[in-house]
C-alpha positions as CSV (number, residue, x, y, z in Angstrom):
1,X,3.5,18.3,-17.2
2,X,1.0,21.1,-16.3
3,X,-1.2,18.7,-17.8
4,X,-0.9,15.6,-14.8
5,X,-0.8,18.3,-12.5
6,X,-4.5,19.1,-13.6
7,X,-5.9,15.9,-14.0
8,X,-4.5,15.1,-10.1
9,X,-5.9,17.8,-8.7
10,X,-9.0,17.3,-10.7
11,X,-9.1,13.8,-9.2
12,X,-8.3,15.1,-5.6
13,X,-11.2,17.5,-5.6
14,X,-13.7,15.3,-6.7
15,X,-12.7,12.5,-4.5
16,X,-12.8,14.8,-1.7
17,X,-16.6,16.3,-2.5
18,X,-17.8,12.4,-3.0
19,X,-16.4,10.9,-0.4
20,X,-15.1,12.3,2.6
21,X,-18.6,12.4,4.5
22,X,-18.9,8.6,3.4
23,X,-15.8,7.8,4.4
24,X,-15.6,9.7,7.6
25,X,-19.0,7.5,8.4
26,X,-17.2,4.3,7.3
27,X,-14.1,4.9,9.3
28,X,-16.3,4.9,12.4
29,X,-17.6,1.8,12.2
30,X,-15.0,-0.2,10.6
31,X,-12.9,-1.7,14.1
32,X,-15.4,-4.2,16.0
33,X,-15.8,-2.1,19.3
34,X,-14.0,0.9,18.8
35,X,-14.1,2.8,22.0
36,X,-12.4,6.1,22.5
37,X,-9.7,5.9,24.9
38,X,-10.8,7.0,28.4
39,X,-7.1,8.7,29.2
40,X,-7.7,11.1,25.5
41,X,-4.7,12.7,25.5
42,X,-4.7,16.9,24.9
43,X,-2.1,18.5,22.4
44,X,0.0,21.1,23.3
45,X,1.0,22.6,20.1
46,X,2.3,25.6,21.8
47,X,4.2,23.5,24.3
48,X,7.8,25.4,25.3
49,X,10.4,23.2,23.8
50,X,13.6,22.9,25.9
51,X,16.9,22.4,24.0
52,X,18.3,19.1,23.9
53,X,15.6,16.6,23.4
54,X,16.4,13.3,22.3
55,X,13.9,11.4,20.7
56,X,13.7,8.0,19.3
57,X,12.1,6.6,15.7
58,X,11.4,3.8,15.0
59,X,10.3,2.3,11.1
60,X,9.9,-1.1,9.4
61,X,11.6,0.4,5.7
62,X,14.5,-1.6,4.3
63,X,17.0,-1.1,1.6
64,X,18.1,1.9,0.0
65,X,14.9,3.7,1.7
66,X,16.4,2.7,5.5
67,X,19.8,4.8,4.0
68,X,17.8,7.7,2.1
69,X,15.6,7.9,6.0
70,X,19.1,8.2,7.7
71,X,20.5,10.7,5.9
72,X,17.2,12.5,6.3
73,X,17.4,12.2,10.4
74,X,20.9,13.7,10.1
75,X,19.8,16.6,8.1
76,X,17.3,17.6,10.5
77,X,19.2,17.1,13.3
78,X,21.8,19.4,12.0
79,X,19.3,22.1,10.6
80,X,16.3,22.3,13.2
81,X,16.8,25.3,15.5
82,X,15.0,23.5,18.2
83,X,17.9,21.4,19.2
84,X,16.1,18.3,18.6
85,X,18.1,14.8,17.9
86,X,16.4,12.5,16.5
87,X,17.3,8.3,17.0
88,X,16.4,6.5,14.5
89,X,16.2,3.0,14.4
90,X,15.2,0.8,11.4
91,X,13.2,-2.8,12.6
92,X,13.8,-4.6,9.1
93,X,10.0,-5.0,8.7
94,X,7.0,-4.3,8.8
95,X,6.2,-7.7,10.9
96,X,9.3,-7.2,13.4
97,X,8.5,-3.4,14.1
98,X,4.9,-4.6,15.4
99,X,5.9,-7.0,17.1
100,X,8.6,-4.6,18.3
101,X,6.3,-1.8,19.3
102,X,4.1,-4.2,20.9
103,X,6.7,-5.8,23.3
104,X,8.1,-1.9,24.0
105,X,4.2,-1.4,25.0
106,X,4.3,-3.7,27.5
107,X,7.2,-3.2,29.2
108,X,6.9,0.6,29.2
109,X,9.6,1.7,27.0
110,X,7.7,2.4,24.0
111,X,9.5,5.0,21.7
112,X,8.4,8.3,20.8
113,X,7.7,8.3,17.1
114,X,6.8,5.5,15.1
115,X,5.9,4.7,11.5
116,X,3.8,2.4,11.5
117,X,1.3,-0.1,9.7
118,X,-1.7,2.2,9.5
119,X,-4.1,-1.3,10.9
120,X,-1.5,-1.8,13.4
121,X,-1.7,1.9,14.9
122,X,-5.8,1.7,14.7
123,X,-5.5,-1.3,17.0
124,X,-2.9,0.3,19.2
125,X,-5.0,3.8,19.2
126,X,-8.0,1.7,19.6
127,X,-8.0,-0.8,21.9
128,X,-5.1,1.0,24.9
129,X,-4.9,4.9,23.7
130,X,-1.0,4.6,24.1
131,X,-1.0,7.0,21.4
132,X,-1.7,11.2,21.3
133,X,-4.7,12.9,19.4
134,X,-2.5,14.8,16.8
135,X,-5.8,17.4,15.5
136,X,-4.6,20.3,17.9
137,X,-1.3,19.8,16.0
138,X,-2.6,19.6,12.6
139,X,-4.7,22.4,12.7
140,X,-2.5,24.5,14.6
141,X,-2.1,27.8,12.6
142,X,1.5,27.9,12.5
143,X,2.7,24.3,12.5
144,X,0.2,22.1,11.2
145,X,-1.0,21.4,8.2
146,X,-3.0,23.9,6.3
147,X,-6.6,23.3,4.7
148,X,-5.5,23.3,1.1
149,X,-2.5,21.1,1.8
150,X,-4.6,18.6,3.0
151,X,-7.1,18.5,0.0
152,X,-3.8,17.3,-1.9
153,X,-3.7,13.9,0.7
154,X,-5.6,11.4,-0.8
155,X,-8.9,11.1,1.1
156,X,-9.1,7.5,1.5
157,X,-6.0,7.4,2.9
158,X,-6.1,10.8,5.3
159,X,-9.5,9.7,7.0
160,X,-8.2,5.9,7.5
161,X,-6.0,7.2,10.7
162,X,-9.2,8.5,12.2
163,X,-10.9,6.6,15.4
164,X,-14.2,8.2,16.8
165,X,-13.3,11.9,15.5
166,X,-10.2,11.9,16.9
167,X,-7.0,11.8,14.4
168,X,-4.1,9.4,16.0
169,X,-2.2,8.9,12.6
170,X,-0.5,10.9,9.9
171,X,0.8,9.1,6.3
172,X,3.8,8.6,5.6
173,X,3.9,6.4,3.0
174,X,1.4,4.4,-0.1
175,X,2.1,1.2,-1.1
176,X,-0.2,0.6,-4.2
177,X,-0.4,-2.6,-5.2
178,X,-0.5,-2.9,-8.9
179,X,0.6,-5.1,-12.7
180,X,4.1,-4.5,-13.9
181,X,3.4,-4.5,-17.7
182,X,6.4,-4.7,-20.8
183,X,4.9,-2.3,-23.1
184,X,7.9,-3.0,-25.7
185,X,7.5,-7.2,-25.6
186,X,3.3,-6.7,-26.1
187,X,3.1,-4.3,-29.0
188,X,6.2,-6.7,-30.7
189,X,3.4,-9.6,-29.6
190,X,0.5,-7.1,-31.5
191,X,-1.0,-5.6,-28.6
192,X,-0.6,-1.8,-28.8
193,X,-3.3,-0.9,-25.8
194,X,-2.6,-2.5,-22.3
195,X,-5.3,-4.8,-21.6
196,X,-9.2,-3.6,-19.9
197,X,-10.5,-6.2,-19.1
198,X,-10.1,-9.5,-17.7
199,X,-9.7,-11.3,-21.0
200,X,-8.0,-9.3,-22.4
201,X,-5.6,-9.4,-20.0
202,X,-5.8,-13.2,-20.3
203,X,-5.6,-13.1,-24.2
204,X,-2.3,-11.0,-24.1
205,X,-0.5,-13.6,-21.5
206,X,-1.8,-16.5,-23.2
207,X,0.0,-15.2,-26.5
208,X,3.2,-14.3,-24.7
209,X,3.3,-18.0,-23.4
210,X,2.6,-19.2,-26.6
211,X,5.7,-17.4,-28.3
212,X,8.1,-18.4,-25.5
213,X,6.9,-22.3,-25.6
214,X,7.5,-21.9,-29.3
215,X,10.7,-20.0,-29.7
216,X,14.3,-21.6,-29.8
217,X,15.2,-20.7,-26.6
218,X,14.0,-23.8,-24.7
219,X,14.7,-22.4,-21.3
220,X,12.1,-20.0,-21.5
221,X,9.3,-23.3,-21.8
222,X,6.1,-22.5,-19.5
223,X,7.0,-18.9,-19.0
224,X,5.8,-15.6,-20.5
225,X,2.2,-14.6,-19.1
226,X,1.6,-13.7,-15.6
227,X,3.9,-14.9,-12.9
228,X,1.0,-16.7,-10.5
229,X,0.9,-14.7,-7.2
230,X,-1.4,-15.8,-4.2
231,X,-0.3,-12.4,-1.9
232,X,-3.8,-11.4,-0.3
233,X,-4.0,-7.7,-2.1
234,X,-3.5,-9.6,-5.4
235,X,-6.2,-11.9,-4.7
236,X,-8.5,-9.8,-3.2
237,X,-8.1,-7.4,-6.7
238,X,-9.2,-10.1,-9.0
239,X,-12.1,-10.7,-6.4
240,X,-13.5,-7.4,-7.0
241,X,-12.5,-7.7,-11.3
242,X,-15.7,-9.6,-11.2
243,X,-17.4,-7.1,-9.1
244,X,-16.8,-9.2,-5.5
245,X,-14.0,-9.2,-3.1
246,X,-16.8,-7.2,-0.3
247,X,-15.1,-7.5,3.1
248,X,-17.7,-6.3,5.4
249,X,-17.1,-4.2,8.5
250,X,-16.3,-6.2,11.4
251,X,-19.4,-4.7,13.3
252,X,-21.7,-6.0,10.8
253,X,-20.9,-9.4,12.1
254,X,-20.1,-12.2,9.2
255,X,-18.2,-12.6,6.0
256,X,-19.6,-13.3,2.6
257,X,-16.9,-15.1,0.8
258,X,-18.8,-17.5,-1.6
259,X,-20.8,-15.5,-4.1
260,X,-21.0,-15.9,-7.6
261,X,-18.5,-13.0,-8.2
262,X,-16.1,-14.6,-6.2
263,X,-16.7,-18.2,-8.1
264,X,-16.1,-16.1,-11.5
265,X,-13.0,-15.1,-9.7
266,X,-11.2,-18.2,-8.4
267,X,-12.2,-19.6,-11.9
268,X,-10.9,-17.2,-13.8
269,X,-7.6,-17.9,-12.0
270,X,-7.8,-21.6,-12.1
271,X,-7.9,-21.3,-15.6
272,X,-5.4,-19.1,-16.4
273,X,-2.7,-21.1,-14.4
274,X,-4.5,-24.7,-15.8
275,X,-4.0,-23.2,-19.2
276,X,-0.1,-22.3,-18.7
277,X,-0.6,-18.7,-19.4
278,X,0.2,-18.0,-15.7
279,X,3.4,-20.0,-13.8
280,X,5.5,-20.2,-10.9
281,X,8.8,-19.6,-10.8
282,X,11.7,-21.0,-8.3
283,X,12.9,-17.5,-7.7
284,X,11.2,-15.6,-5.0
285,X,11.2,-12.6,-6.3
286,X,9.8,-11.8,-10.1
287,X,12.4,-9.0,-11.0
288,X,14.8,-11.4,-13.3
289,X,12.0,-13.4,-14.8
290,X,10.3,-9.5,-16.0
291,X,13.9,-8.3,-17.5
292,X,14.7,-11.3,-19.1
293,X,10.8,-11.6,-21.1
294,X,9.6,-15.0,-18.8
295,X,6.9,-13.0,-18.1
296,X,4.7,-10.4,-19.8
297,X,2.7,-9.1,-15.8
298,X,3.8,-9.9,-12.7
299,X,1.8,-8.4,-9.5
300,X,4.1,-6.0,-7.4
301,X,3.7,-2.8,-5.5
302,X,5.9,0.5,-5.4
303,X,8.1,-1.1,-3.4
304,X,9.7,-3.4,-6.6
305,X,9.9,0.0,-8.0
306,X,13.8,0.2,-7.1
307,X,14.6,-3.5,-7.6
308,X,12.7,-3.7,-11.0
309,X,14.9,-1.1,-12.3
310,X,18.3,-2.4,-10.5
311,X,17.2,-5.6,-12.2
312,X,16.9,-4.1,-15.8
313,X,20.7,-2.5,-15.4
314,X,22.3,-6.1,-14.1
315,X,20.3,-7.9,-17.1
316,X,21.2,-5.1,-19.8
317,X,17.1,-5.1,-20.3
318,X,16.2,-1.8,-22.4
319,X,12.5,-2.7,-22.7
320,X,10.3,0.1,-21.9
321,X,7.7,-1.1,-18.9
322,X,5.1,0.5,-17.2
323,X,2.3,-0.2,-14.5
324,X,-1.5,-0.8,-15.0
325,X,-4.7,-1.3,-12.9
326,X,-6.1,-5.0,-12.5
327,X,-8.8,-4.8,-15.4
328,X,-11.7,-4.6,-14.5
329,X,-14.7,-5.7,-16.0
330,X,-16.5,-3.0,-15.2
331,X,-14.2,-0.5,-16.9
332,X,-13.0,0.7,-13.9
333,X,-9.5,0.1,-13.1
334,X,-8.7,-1.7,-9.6
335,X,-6.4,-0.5,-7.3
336,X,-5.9,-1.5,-3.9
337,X,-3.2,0.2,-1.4
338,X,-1.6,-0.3,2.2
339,X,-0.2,2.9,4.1
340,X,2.1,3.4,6.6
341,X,1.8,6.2,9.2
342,X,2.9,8.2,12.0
343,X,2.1,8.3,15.2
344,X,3.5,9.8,18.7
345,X,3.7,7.8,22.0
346,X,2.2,9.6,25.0
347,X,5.1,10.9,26.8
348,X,5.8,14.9,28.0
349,X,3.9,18.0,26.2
350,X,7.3,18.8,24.8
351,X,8.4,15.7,23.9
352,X,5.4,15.0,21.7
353,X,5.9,19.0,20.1
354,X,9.4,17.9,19.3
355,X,7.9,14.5,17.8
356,X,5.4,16.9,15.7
357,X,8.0,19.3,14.8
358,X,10.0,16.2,13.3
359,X,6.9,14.5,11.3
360,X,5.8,17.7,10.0
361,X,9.4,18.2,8.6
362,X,9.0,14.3,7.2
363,X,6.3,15.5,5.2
364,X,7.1,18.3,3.6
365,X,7.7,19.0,-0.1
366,X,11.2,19.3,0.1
367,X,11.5,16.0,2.0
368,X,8.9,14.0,-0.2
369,X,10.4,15.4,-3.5
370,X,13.7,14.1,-2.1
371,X,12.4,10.6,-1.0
372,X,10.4,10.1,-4.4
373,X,13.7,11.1,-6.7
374,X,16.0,8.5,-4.7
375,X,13.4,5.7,-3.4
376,X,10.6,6.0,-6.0
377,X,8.2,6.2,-3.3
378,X,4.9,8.3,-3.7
379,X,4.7,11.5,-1.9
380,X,1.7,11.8,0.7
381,X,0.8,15.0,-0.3
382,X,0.2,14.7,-4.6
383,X,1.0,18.2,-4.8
384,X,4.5,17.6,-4.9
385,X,4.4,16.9,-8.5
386,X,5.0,20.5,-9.0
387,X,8.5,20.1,-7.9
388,X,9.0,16.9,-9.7
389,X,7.9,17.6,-13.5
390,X,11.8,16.1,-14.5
391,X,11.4,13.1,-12.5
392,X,8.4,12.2,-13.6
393,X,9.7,13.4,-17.5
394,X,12.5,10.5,-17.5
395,X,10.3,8.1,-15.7
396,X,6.4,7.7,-16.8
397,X,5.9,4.6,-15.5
398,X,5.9,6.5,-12.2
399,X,3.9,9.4,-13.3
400,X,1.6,6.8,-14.1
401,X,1.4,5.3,-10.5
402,X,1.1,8.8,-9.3
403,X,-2.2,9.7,-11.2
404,X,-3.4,5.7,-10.1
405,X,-3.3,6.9,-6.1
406,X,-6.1,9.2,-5.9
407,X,-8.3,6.4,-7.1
408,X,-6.5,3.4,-5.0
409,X,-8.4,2.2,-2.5
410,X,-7.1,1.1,1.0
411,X,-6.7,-2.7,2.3
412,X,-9.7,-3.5,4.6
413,X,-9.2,-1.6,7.7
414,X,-10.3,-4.3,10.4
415,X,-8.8,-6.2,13.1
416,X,-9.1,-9.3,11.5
417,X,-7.4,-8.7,7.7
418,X,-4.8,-10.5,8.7
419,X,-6.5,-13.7,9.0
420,X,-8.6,-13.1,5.9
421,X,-5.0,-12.2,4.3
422,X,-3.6,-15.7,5.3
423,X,-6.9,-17.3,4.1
424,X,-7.1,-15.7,0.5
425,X,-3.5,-16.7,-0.2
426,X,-4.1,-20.5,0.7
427,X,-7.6,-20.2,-1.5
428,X,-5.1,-18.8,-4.3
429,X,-2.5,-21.5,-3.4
430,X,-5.2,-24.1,-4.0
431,X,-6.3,-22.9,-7.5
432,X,-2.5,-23.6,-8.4
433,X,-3.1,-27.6,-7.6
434,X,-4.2,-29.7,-10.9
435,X,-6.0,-31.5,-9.1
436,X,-8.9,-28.8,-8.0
437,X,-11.3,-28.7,-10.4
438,X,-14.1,-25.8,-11.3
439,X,-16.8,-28.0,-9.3
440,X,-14.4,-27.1,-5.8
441,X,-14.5,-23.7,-6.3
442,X,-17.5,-23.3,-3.9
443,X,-16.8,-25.7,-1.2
444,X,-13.2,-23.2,-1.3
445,X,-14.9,-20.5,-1.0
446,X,-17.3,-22.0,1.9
447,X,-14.4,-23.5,3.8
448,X,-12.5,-19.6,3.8
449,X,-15.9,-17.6,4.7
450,X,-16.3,-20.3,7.9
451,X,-12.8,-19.9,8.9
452,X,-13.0,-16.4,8.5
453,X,-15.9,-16.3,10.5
454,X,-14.9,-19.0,13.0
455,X,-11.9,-16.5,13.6
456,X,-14.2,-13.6,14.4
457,X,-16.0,-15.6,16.9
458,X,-12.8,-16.5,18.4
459,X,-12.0,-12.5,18.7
C-alpha cells in the first residue's frame, strides 16, 4: 500500500515539474478565439453568507452514482452550519444537461452550480462569461484549496479548466478510457504478461478466437478477442499506438488526418476485425459477452466499472480481470481521459460563496473516499489513496486505474471534437465493412481530414 502511495505521488511530482508551464501555454491557445470575457466577474471569498440560501445543482451522472450524489446533497444540507440547501437535480446525461444548461442560458434561469463536461464549460466560459473566475476562491487561505493539495490533482486535468489565466472550472470527476482484460482466461490461453504492444495484443485475441471457434460450445463461434468498438476515444487511442492520432489546436488552422501513422492505424484495425479476432455483438453493451469468455478486451471507461462487476455477480463469473493501457508501440502505454467539472453561474456574492462552500465540500477526502468505495469512481485529488488502502486491497484492478491517471491524457480540448468525434467513429464503422479494402484506407482518411476541415470553415 505505502508502496502505490509512492509511486503516485512520484508520478504527480514529475508530471507537475515537466509539464505544467507546457501545458499552461497549450491551454491558452487551444479554443479558436478565446477572448476573455469583458464582464470578468470578481470573487468574494469573504462574502457574508445569509442563512437560508437555496441553491440549485445540476449533473449529467446516472445510476447508482445519481443515488450515492443524493445522499451526499442531503448530508450536507443537514451538517453545514451555513444553512445552505442544496437542489439537486440529475439531467440523465451528459448530452441532455448541455443542452439543458444551454436552453437555461438563454432564457435567464440558469442554475447555480453545475457539473459539467469540462469542453462544454470552456465554450460556455469562453465564448459569453456566464460563468465566475473561481482563483480568489481557490486560493483563499481559509477555504480554498491549498498548494500541496493541488500538486495531488492531476496536472493535465487541473490546467484544462483554465481560459486566459483565469480558472472557471474545478474537477469533479475522470473518465479514463481504457481495455478491460481477463487475466484468468489469458494465462489458461498461455499468456502470463498482458500484452505491450500492438501485436501482441493482436496475437492474444487472435488465440482467444481461435479456442472459442474450436471448442464445443458452438454458441460462442466468432467471439473471444476484442469486441470491435468505433467510440471516438477508442479510435483516436489506436491512432496514436502507431505514434498518430495529432489533433492540432484549432488556432493553427487545419487537420492532418491522413498520415502514414494513421494508415498503420486503420489497417491494423481492418485486419484485426477481417481476421475475426475482433466482432460485434447484438448487445449494446459488452458486460455479458466479458463474464461469459466471448471476449478476451473490450474498450470501456470507469464508468463500466460498476456494471462489469454487477455483471460478474448475475453470470456467477469468478474470473479475476483487470484494466490495461492501449499498447503502444512505443512502449508507452496510451491513455486518454474526459473530465467533468464544476462551475458557478454568475448570480449574488453570496450565492456564489454558498456555491464554493458546497464544491469545496464535494471535493474533499471524506467525500471522494466515499464516492470511490460505493461508485468506483476516481477521486480528483490522488491523495485520497491514503484513506482507501482496503479498497484498493480487495479490488486491484482499481488500484491499477488509479496509478494509470496521472499519465492519462485529456480528450482534445477544442470546439470542434465533437465533429471529429462523429467523424472517427464512421472511419472506424467503415473498417468493419468487408468490402473496404487496405488500398481505401487513404481516400478514408482524406475524406475525414476535409470534412473535418470543411466543419472548421463552417465555424
Amino acid at each position: 500500500m505505502i508502496k502505490i502511495i509512492l509511486l503516485l505521488t512520484f508520478i504527480l511530482t514529475a508530471c507537475t515539474v515537466q509539464n505544467t508551464a507546457a501545458s499552461e501555454t497549450a491551454t491558452s491557445t487551444l479554443i479558436e478565439e478565446i477572448t476573455t470575457p469583458t464582464s470578468s466577474p470578481t470573487a468574494s471569498p469573504t462574502a457574508d453568507l445569509s442563512s437560508g440560501q437555496v441553491l440549485t445543482f445540476w449533473h449529467p451522472w446516472t445510476g447508482m452514482k445519481t443515488d450515492s450524489i443524493a445522499a451526499l446533497v442531503e448530508e450536507y444540507n443537514e451538517s453545514n452550519q451555513d444553512g445552505i440547501t442544496i437542489e439537486v437535480i440529475a439531467a440523465g446525461n451528459s448530452d441532455y444537461l448541455v443542452s439543458k444548461i444551454t436552453e437555461a442560458i438563454e432564457s435567464g434561469s440558469a442554475p447555480d452550480i453545475v457539473a459539467a463536461p469540462s469542453i462544454f464549460l470552456r465554450s460556455v466560459y469562453s465564448e459569453q462569461g456566464s460563468f465566475i473566475g473561481l482563483d480568489d476562491y481557490v486560493n483563499d487561505e481559509n477555504l480554498g484549496i491549498p498548494a500541496e493539495e493541488q500538486k495531488t490533482i492531476p496536472v493535465s486535468f487541473w490546467n484544462q479548466d483554465i481560459v486566459n489565466g483565469v480558472r472557471y472550472g474545478i474537477p469533479a470527476e475522470y473518465d479514463v478510457h481504457f481495455l478491460f482484460y481477463n487475466q484468468t482466461w489469458a494465462q489458461e490461453l498461455g499468456f502470463e504478461n498482458t500484452p505491450t504492444t500492438s501485436e501482441e495484443f493482436l496475437n492474444q485475441a487472435c488465440t482467444a478466437a481461435s479456442y472459442n471457434a474450436g471448442d464445443s460450445d458452438d454458441e460462442n463461434n466468432g467471439t473471444g478477442g476484442w469486441i470491435y468498438n468505433t467510440n471516438s476515444v477508442t479510435m483516436l487511442s489506436w491512432m496514436q499506438v502507431f505514434g498518430g492520432g495529432e489533433i492540432t489546436s484549432e488556432t493553427q488552422r487545419g487537420f492532418e488526418f491522413n498520415t502514414k501513422e494513421n494508415q498503420d492505424a486503420l489497417e491494423f484495425l481492418r485486419t484485426i476485425y477481417q481476421l475475426d479476432c475482433a466482432w460485434s455483438g447484438k448487445e449494446g453493451a459488452p458486460y455479458r459477452y466479458f463474464s461469459k469468455r466471448y471476449a478476451l478486451f473490450y474498450s470501456g471507461s470507469i464508468d463500466d466499472w460498476y456494471q462489469q462487476i454487477t455483471m460478474d455477480e448475475i453470470e456467477g463469473n469468478s474470473d479475476e480481470w483487470t484494466v490495461i493501457a492501449y499498447p503502444g508501440n512505443e512502449g508507452s502505454p496510451i491513455m486518454n481521459g474526459e473530465s467533468l467539472s464544476y462551475g458557478i453561474f454568475q448570480t449574488t456574492s453570496a450565492r456564489e460563496q454558498a456555491a464554493w462552500n458546497f464544491i469545496r465540500w464535494m471535493i474533499s477526502n471524506d467525500v471522494q473516499t466515499a464516492l470511490a468505495e460505493e461508485t468506483f469512481s476516481l477521486p480528483v485529488n490522488l491523495a485520497v489513496a491514503q484513506t482507501l488502502s482496503d479498497f484498493m486491497n480487495e479490488n486491484p484492478a482499481w488500484q491499477r486505474a488509479l496509478t494509470y491517471l496521472p499519465l492519462t491524457k485529456p480528450t482534445p480540448v477544442i470546439n470542434s471534437w465533437e465533429l471529429i468525434g462523429n467523424l472517427l467513429e464512421d472511419a472506424g464503422w467503415q473498417l468493419s465493412l468487408y468490402t473496404v479494402k487496405e488500398a481505401d484506407i487513404p481516400t478514408i482518411l482524406e475524406n475525414l481530414e476535409a470534412m473535418a476541415n470543411e466543419g472548421m470553415d463552417g465555424n
